[in-house]
N, C-alpha and C positions, 0 to 999 in steps of 0.2 A: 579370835576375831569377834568382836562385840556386834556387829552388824547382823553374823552368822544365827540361824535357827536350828540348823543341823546340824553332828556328828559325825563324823567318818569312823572315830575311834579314840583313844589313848594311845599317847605316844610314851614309849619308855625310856628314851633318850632324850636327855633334853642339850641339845646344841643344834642352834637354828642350819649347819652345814652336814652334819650327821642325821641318820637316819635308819626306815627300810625294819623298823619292830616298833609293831602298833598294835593294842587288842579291843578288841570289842563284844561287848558282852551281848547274845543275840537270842532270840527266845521264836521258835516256829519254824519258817523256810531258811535251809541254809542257801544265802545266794553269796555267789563266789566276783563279782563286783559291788563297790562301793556304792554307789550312784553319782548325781551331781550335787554340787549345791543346789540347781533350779529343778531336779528331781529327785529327793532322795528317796522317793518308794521304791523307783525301779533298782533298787541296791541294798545292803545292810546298813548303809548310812541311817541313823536317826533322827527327827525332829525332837526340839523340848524348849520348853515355856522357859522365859526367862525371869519368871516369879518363881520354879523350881531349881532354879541355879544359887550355889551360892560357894563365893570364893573370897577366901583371903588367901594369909600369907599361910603358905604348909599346908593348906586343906581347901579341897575342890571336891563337891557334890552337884549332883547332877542328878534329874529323874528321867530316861529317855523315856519317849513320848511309845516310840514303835513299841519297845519287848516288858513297859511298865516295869522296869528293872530299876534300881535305884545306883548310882554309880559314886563310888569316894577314892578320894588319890589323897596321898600323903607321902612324904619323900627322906630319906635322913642323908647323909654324906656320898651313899656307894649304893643304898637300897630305895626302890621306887615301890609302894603298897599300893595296891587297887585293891579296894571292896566292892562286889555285886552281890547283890541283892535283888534274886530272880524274884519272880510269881511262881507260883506253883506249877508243874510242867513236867511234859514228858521229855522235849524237847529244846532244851536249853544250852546254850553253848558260850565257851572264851574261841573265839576267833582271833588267833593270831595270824594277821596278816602282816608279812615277812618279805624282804627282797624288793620291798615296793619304795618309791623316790618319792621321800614325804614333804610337803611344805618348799623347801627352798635347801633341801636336801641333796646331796649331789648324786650323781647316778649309782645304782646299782648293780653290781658287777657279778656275785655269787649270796646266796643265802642258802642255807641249811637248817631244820629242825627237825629233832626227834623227841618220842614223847619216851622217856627213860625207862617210867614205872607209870602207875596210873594215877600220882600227885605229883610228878617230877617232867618238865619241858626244857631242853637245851639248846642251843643253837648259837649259832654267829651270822651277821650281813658283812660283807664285804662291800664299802663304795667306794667313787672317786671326789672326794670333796672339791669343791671350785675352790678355794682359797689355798690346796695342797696343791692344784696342777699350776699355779702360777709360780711357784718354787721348784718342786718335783713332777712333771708331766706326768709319770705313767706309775706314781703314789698311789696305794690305796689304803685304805682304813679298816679293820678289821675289830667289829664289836662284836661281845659273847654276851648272851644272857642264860638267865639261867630262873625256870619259876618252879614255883612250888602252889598246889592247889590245899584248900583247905579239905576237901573233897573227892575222891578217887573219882576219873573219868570213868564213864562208862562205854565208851569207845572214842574210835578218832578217826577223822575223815580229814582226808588232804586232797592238796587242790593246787594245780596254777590257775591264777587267773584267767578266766571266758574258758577255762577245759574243764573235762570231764573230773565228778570228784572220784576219789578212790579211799580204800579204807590201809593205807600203809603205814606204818607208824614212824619213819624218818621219809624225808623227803631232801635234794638237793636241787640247786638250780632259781634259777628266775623264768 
């Protein structure tokens, strides 16, 4: 959205009906909602200039405003790249936020991630697209991902949204 100043995330699926795996790269308080558009402090949502934006065709960079992080996407057939590019920090994270109904995305029904090794995240979202229940009602969709850090975690905290976080390393559920 061009009008947009702020960030929720990156989305790793690209189909305006599919969804529910999005990450964002966050630097200081982990908080476990987004915010709004007309507030994005009270959230990990980001603000950023749009003199720091630049996109063509295959390549999107972005400098978010909140965690001074630098952000690049680039995509080939079957593989989606993100680059971040923290500040120096003790406290720096990829928040995957997972299970969640993005954009015009249809509902989410099951999500799962575990973190495998300390470079290795997997998982799958299960939805119900609107355009499958008009043919198959009780259809759902079932997408895996799969990442790789350039970087070994140095732990991992999970979360549902508005609860309590905890430090598990798989998690299921919406």
């Amino acid at each position: 959205e061009d009008n947009h100043n702020s960030i929720e995330g990156f989305a790793c699926l690209h189909e305006f009906q599919i969804g529910g795996v999005m990450l964002m790269p966050i630097v200081g308080e982990l908080k476990t909602l987004p915010g709004s558009l007309d507030n994005p402090e009270e959230g990990y949502r980001s603000t950023f200039q749009k003199v720091n934006e630049y996109a063509t065709s295959g390549h999107y960079k972005v400098m978010l405003d909140k965690y001074k992080t630098s952000v690049e996407l680039t995509a080939t057939d079957r593989v989606g790249f993100q680059k971040y590019t923290f500040p120096k920090s003790d406290s720096s994270y990829i928040l995957f936020d997972i299970g969640n109904k993005l954009g015009e995305s249809g509902e989410v029904v099951d999500a799962y991630i575990s973190q495998v090794d300390e470079t290795t995240i997997e998982g799958y979202v299960v939805t119900k697209p609107e355009y499958v229940k008009k043919y198959q009602p009780e259809a759902t969709i079932k997408m895996f991902f799969y990442a790789k850090t350039s970087k070994p975690a140095k732990g991992v905290k999970t979360f549902y949204r508005e609860k309590s976080i905890g430090n598990d390393k798989t998690i299921r559920g919406i």
